[in-house]
C-alpha positions in Angstrom: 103.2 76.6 84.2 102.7 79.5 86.1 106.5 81.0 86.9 106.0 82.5 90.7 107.3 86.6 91.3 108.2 88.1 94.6 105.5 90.1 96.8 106.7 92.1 99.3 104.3 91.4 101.8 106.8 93.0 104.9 105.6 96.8 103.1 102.3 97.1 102.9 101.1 94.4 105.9 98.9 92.5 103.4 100.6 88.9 102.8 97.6 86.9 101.4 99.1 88.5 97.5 100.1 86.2 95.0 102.3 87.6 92.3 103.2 85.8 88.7 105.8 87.1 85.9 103.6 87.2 82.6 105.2 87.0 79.0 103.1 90.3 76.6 102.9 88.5 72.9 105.8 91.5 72.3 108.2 89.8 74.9 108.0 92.2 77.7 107.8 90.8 81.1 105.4 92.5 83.5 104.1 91.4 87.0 100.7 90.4 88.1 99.4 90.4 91.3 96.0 89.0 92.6 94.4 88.8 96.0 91.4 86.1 96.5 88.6 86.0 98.4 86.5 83.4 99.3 82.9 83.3 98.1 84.0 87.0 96.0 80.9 88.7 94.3 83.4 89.8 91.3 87.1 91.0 90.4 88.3 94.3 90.6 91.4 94.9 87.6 93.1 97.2 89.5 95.2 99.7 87.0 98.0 101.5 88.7 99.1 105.0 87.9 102.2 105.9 86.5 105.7 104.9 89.3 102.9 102.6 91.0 103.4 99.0 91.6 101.9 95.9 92.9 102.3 96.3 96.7 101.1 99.6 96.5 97.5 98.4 96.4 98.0 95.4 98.8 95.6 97.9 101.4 93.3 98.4 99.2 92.6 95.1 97.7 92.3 94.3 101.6 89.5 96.6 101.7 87.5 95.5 99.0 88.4 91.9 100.5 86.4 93.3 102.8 83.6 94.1 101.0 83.5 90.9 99.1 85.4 91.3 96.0 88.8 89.6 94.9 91.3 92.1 93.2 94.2 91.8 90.7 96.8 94.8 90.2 99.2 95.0 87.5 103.3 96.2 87.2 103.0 97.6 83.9 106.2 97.7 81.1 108.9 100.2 82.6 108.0 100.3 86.0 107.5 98.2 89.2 109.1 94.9 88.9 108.4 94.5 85.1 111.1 95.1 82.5 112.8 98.2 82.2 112.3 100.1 78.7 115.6 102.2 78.7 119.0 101.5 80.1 118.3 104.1 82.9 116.0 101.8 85.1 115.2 105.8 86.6 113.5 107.2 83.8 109.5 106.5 82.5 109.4 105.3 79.1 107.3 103.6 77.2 107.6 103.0 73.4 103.9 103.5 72.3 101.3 104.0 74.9 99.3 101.3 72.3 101.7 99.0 74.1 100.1 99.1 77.6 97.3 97.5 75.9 99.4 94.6 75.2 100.0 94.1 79.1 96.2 94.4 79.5 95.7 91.7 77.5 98.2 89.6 79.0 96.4 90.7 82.3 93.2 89.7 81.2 94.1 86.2 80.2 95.7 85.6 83.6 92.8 87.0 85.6 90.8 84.5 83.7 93.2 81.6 83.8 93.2 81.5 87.9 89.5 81.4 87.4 89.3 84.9 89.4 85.2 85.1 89.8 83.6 87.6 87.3 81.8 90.1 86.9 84.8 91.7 86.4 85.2 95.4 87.1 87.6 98.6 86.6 89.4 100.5 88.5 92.0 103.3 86.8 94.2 105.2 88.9 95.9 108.6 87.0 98.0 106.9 84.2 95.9 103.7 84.7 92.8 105.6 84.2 94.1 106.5 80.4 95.0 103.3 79.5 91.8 102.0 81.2 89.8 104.1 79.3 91.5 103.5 76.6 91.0 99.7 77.2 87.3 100.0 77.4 86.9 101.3 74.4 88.5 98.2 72.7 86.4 96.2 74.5 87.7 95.2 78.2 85.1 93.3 79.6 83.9 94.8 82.7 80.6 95.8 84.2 81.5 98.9 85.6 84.3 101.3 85.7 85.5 103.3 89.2 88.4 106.3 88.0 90.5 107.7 90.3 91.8 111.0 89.3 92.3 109.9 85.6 94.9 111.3 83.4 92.7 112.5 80.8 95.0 115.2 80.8 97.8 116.7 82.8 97.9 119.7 84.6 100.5 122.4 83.3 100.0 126.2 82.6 98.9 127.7 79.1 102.4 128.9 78.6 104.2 125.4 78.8 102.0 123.2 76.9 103.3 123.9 73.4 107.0 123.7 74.5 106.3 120.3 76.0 104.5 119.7 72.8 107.2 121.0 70.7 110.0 119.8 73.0 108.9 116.5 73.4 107.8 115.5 69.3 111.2 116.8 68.0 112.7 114.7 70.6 111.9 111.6 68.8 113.8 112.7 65.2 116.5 113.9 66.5 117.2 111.1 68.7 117.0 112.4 72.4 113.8 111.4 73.4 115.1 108.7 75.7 115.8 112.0 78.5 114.2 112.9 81.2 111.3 115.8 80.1 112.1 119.2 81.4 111.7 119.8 85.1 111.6 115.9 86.0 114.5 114.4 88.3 115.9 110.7 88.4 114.8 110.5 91.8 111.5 109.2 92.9 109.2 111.9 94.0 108.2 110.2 97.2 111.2 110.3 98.6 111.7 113.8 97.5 108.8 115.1 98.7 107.5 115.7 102.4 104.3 114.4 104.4 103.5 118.1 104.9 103.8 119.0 100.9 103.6 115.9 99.1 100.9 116.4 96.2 99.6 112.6 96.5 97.7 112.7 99.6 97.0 115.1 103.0 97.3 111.2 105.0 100.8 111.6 107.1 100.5 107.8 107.8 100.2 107.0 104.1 102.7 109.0 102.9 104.8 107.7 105.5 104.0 103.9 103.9 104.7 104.9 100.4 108.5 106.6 101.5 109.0 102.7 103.6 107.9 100.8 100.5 110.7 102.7 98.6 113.4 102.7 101.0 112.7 98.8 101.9 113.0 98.1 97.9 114.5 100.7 96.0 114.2 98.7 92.6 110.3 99.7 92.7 111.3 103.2 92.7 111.0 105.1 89.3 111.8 108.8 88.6 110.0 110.9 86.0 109.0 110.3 82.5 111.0 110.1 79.3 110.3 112.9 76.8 109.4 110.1 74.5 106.7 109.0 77.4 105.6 112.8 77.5 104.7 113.1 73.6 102.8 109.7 73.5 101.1 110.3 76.9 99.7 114.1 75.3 99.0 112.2 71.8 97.1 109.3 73.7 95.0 111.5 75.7 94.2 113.9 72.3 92.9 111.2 70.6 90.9 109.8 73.5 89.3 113.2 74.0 88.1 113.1 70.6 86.0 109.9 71.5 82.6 110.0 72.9 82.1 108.5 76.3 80.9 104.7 76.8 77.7 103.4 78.3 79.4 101.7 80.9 77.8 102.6 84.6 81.1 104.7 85.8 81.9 106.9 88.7 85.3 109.0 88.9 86.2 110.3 92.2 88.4 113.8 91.8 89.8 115.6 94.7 89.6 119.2 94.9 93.8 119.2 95.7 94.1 117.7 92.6 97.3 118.5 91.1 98.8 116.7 89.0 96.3 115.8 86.6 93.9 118.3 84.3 90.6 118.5 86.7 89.1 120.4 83.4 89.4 117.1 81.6 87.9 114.9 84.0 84.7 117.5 84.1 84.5 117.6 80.4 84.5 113.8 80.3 82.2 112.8 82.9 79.6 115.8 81.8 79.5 113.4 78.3 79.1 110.0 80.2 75.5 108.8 79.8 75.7 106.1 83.1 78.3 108.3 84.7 78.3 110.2 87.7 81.9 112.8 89.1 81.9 112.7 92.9 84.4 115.7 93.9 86.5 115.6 97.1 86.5 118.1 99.5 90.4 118.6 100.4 91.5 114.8 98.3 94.8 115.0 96.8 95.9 113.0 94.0 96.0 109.7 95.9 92.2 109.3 96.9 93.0 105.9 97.7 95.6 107.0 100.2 93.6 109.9 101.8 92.5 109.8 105.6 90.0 107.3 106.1 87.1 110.0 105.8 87.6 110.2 101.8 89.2 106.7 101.4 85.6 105.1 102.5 84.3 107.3 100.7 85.7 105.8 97.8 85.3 102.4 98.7 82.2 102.4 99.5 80.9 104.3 96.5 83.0 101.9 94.1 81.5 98.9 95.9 78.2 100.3 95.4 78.8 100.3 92.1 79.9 97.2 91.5 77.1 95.8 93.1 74.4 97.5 91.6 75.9 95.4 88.7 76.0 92.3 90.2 72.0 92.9 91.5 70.8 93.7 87.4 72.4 90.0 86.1 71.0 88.3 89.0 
């Protein structure tokens, strides 16, 4: 049976979401969250970014509600509501980043166990655009894929990429990779941050709602990433670079604020995908799923068209 896990429907206005605790086959607990519609033309697997949780995406799952298609959204391991990796709840970590395919899978299984309509579809925030990609390669079955400035790689100067290279693999042998990397705080960076110089998103109202979601329920916050996270974040996204790119219809939307993740990366890739097309910004930051509504519909709508140029060629 089905074990029920809170949604926090009083922070983000949406209270139609459903969340469940899932069991990974490695004994982590993670949370899932879906949002039905009836009559849905297909399910959007919604991959958060790294810090992100469930409620974060309770708007937009509203919106593609609105445009006909159920939604499911994920807590991976070490973040969110799911378990904790380290003993400081405040710190990223993540033991391999092979293991997020583990919460896929449980994901998956889910989706498919509440009957969720397919075609099923991707959507991969930052983080969750790594281990989506990732994911499609072994075989995540989806029609489409929509990115949303994917961590293909991060954004850091010339000068600092070896250290954090260097840094972060000794790290592991001598036994302190469990820290916080160089430069990162305990504290979440939403609530550090401003609405005027956030790097997320130019949308005062949106930042506003990520800072209430935090200070409503502190226990979703998470601070920066383990060393440990670092070196098997750079490894994952090396190897994945290496790989050619999939002929899976795709679109990845890149703001030209970007600042966080490698734009350079996300170029190089979709350049290489054979059904892919980049749609660039003007003035998006990170979050293009929290922009003003301008670039938010933007994105919408060009994921939905996506999806159902899909849904049109198996009918």
């Amino acid at each position: 049976m089905l074990k029920s896990a809170p949604y926090h429907a009083d922070i983000e206005g949406h209270p139609d979401g459903i969340c469940h605790w899932l069991l990974t086959v490695d004994g982590v607990r993670v949370r899932v969250g879906h949002w039905p519609v009836a009559n849905a033309k297909g399910t959007v697997l919604i991959f958060p970014g790294r810090t992100e949780y469930v409620e974060k995406y309770g708007r937009t799952a509203l919106d593609f509600g609105k445009r006909g298609y159920a939604c499911a959204a994920i807590d991976w391991r070490g973040q969110g509501l799911a378990d904790r990796l380290l003993e400081n709840h405040a710190v990223g970590h993540v033991d391999s980043f092979e293991d997020y395919q583990l919460d896929v899978k449980a994901m998956l299984a889910h989706v498919k166990s509440l009957g969720l309509p397919e075609p099923y579809h991707l959507l991969g925030h930052s983080m969750g655009g790594c281990i989506g990609l990732r994911s499609l390669y072994e075989g995540l079955p989806v029609k489409s894929s929509v990115f949303s400035a994917p961590m293909w790689g991060i954004k850091m100067s010339a000068a600092l990429r070896p250290i954090a290279w260097g840094l972060s693999s000794v790290s592991k042998p001598l036994g302190f990779s469990g820290l916080l990397a160089p430069g990162q705080q305990a504290e979440t960076y939403v609530l550090r941050a401003t609405a005027e110089d956030n790097a997320l998103t130019s949308d005062a109202s949106s930042f506003d709602l990520l800072q209430q979601q935090l200070i409503s329920h502190p226990e979703l916050a998470l601070g920066g990433p383990s060393l440990h996270w670092l070196n098997e974040s750079l490894r994952e996204m090396r190897l994945l670079a290496q790989r050619p790119s999939l002929d899976v219809p795709c679109v990845t939307f890149l703001g030209t604020e970007e600042a966080i993740v490698d734009p350079a990366r996300v170029h190089q890739r979709m350049e290489q995908w054979p059904r892919g097309e980049l749609v660039v910004l003007e003035n998006g930051r990170h979050e293009v799923l929290m922009e003003i509504p301008t670039i938010r519909n933007q994105v919408l709508d060009g994921s939905v068209d996506l999806f159902n140029a899909q849904t049109t060629e198996i009918a």
